[in-house]
Backbone as ProteinMPNN parsed JSONL, in Angstrom:
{"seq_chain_A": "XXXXXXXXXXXXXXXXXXXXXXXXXXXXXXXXXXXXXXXXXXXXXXXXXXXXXXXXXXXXXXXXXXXXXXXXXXXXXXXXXXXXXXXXXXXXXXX", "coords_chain_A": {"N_chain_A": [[5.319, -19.579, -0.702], [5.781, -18.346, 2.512], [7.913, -18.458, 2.393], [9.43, -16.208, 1.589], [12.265, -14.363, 2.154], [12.845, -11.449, 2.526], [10.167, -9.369, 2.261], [9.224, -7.997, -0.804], [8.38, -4.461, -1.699], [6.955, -2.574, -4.168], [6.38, 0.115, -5.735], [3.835, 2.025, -6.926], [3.632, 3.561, -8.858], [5.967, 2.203, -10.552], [4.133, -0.16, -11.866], [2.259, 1.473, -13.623], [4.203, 2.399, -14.988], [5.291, 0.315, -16.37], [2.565, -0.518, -17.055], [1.823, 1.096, -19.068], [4.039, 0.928, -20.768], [3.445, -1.72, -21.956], [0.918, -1.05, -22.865], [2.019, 1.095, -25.108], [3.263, -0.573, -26.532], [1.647, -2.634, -27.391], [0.097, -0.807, -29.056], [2.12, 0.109, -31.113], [2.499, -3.013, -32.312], [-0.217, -3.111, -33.166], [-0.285, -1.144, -35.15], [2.184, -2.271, -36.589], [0.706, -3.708, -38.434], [-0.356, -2.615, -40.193], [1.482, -1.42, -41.975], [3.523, -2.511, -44.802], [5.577, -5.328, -44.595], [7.015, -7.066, -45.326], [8.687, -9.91, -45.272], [9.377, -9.567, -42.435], [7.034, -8.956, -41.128], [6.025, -11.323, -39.236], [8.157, -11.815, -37.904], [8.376, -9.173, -36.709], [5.989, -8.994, -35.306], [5.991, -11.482, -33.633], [8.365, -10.335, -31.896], [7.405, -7.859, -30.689], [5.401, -9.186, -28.796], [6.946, -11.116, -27.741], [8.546, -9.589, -25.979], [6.79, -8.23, -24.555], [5.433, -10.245, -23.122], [7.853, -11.016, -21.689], [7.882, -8.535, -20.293], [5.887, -8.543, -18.445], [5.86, -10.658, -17.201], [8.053, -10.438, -15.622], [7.546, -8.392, -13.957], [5.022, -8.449, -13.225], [4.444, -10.881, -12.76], [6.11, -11.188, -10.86], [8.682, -12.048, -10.947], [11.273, -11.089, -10.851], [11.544, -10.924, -8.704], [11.786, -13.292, -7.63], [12.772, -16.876, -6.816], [16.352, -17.439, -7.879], [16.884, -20.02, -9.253], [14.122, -20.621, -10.81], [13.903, -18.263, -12.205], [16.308, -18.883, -14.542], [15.536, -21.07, -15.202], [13.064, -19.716, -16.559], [14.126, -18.414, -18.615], [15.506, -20.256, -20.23], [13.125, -21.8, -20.894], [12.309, -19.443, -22.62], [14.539, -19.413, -24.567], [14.223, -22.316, -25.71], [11.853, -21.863, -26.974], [12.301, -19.599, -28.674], [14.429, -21.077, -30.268], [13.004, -23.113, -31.457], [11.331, -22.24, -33.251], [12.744, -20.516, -34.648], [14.021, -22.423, -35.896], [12.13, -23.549, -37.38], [10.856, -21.663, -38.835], [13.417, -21.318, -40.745], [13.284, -23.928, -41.746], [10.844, -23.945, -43.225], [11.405, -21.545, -44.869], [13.042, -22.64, -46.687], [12.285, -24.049, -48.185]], "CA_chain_A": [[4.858, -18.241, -0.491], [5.832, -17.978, 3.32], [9.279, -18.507, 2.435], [10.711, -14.842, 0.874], [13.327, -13.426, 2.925], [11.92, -10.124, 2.551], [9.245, -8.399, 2.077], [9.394, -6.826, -1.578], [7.759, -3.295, -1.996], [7.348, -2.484, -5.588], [5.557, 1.324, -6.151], [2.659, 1.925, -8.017], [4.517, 4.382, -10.394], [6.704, 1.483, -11.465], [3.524, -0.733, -12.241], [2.119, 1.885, -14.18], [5.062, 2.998, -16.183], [5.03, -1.152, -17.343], [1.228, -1.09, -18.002], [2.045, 2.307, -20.097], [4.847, 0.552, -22.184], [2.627, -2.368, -22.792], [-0.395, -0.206, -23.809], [2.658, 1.31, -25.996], [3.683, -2.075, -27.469], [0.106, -2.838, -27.903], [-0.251, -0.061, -30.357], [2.73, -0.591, -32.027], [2.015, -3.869, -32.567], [-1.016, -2.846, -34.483], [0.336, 0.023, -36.246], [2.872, -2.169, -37.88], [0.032, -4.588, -39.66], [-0.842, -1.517, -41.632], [2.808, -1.133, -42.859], [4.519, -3.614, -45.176], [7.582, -5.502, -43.927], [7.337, -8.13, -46.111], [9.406, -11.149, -44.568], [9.551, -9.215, -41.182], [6.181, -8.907, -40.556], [5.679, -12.272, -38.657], [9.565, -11.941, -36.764], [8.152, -8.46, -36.262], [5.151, -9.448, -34.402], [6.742, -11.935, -32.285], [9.123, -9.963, -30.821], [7.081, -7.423, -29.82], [4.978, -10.562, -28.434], [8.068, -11.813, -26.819], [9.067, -8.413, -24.935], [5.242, -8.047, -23.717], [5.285, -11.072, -22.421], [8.683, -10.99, -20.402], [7.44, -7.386, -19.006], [4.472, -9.045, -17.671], [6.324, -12.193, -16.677], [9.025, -10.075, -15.008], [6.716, -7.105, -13.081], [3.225, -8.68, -13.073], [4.212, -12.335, -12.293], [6.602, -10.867, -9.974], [9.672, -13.134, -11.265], [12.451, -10.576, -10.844], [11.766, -10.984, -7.129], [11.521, -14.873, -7.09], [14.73, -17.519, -6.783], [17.146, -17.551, -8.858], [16.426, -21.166, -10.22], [13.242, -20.219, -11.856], [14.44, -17.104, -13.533], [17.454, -19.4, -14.839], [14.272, -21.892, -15.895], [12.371, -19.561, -17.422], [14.816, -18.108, -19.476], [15.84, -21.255, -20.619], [12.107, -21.954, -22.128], [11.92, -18.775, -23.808], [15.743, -19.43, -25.504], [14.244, -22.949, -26.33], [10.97, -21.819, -27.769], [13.131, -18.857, -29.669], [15.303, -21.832, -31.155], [12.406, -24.289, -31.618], [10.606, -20.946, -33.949], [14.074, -20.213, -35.731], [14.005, -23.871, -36.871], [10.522, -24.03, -38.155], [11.093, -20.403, -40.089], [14.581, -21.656, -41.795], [12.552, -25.27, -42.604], [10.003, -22.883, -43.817], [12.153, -20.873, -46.147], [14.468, -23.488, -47.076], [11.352, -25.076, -48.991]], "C_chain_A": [[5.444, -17.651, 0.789], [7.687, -17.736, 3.378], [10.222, -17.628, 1.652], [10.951, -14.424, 1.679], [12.719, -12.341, 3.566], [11.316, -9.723, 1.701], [9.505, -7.68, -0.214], [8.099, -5.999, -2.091], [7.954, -2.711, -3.562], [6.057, -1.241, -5.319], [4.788, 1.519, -7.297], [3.064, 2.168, -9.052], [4.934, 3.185, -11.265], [5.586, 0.241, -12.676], [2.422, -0.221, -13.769], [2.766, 2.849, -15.748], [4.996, 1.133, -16.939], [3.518, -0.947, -17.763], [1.22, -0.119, -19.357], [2.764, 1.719, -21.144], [4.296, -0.839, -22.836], [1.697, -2.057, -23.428], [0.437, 0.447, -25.252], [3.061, 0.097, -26.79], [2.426, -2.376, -27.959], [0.021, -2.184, -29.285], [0.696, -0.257, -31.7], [2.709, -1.964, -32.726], [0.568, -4.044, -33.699], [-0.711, -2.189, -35.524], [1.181, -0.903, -37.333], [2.052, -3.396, -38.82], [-0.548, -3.849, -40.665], [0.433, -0.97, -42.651], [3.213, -2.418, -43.499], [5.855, -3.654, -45.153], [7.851, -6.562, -45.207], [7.17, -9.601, -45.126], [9.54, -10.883, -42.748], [8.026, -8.716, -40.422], [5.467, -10.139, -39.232], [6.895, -11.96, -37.148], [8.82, -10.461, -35.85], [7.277, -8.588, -34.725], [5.292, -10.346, -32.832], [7.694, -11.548, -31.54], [8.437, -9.372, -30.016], [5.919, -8.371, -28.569], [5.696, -11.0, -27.418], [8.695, -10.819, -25.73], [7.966, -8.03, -24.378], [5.286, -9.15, -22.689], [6.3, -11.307, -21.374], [8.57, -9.222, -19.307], [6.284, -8.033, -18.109], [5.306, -10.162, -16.794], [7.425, -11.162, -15.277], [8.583, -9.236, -13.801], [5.618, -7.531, -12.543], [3.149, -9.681, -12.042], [5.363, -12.343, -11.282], [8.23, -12.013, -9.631], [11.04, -12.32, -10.87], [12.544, -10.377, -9.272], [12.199, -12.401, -6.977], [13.105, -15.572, -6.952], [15.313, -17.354, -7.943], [17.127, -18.692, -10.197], [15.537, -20.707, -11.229], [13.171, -19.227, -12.592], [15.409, -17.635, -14.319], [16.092, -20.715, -16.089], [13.54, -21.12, -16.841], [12.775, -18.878, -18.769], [15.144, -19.048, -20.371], [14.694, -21.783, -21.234], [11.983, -20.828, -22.828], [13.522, -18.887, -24.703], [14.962, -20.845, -26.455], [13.332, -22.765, -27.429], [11.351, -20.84, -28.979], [13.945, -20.438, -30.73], [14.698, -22.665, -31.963], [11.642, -23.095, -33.239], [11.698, -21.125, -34.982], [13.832, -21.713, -36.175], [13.17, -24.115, -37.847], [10.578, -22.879, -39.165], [11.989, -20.821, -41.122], [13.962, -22.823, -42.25], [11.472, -24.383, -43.498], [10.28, -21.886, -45.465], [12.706, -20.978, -46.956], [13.401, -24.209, -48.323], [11.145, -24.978, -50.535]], "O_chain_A": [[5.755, -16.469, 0.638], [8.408, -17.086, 4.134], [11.319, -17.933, 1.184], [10.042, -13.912, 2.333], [12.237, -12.239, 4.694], [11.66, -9.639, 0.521], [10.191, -6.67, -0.37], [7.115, -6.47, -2.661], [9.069, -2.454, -4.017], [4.979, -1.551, -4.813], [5.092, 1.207, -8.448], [3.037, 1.462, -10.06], [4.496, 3.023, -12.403], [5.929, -0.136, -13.796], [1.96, -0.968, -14.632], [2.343, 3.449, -16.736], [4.597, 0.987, -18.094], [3.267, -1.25, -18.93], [0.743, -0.453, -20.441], [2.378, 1.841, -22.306], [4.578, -1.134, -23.997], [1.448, -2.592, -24.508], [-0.146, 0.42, -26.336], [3.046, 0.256, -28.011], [2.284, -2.313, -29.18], [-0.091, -2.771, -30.361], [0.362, -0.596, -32.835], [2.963, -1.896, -33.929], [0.401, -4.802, -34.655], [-0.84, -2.578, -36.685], [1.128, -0.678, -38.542], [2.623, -3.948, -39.76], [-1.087, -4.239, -41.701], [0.366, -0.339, -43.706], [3.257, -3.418, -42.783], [6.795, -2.899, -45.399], [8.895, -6.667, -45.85], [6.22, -10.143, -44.562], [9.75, -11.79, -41.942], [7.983, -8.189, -39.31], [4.563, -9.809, -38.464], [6.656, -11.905, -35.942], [8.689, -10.506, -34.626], [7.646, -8.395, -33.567], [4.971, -10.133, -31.663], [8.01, -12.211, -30.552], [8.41, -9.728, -28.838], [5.841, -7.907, -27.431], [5.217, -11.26, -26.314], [9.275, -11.246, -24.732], [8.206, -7.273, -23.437], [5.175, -8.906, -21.487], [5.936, -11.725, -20.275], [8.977, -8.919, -18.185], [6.098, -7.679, -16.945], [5.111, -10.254, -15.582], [7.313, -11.428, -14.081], [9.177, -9.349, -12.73], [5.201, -7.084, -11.475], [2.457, -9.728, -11.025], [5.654, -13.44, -10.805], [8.662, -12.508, -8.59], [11.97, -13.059, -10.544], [13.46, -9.778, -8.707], [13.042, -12.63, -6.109], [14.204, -15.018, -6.974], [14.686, -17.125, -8.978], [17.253, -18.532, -11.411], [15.938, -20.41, -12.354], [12.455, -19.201, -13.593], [15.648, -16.782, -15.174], [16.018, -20.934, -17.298], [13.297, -21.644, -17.928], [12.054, -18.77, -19.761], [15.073, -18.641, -21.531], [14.99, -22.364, -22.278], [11.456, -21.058, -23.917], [13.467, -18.202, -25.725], [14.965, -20.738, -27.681], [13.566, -23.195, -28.558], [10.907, -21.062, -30.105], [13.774, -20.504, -31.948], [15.249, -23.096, -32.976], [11.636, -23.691, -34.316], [11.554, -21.787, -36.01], [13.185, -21.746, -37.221], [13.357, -24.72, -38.903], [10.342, -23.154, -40.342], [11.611, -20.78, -42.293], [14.061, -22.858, -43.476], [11.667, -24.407, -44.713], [9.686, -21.685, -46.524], [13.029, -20.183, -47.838], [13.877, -24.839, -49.268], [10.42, -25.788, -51.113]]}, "name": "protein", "num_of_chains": 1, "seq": "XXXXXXXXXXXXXXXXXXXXXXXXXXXXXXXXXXXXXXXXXXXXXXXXXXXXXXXXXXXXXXXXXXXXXXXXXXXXXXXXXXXXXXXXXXXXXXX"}
């Protein structure tokens, strides 16, 4: 904790334009269980899932300030858990 360089100042505005586009993902996110996708209703879901969660991760959890390592780390679990998903869908489909 004692050990960031500097200081970073992040403005309210910016915190509130992210809670705005998650309250917007939010809705979308509901909106599209009243539409049929079919086959894209699940991929659907998890993306917007997966782009909520790196706004939060990125603004909230204050990662786009932090080292470099652990943005390099955490990227690297959401590619694996993306790959580990894609596997289990194509075993899934393949059946």
């Amino acid at each position: 904790m004692d050990n960031h360089k500097s200081e970073h100042i992040v403005p309210y505005k910016l915190y509130l334009i992210v809670l705005s586009g998650l309250i917007l993902l939010t809705l979308i996110s509901v909106g599209v269980t009243y539409i049929e996708l079919a086959n894209l209703t699940v991929f659907t879901a998890i993306l917007l899932a997966s782009v909520k969660s790196i706004l939060v991760l990125v603004f909230f959890m204050h990662l786009k300030f932090d080292n470099k390592l652990l943005q390099i780390l955490v990227t690297a679990v959401f590619i694996l858990i993306t790959l580990v998903l894609l596997i289990t869908f194509l075993d899934y489909n393949f059946r």
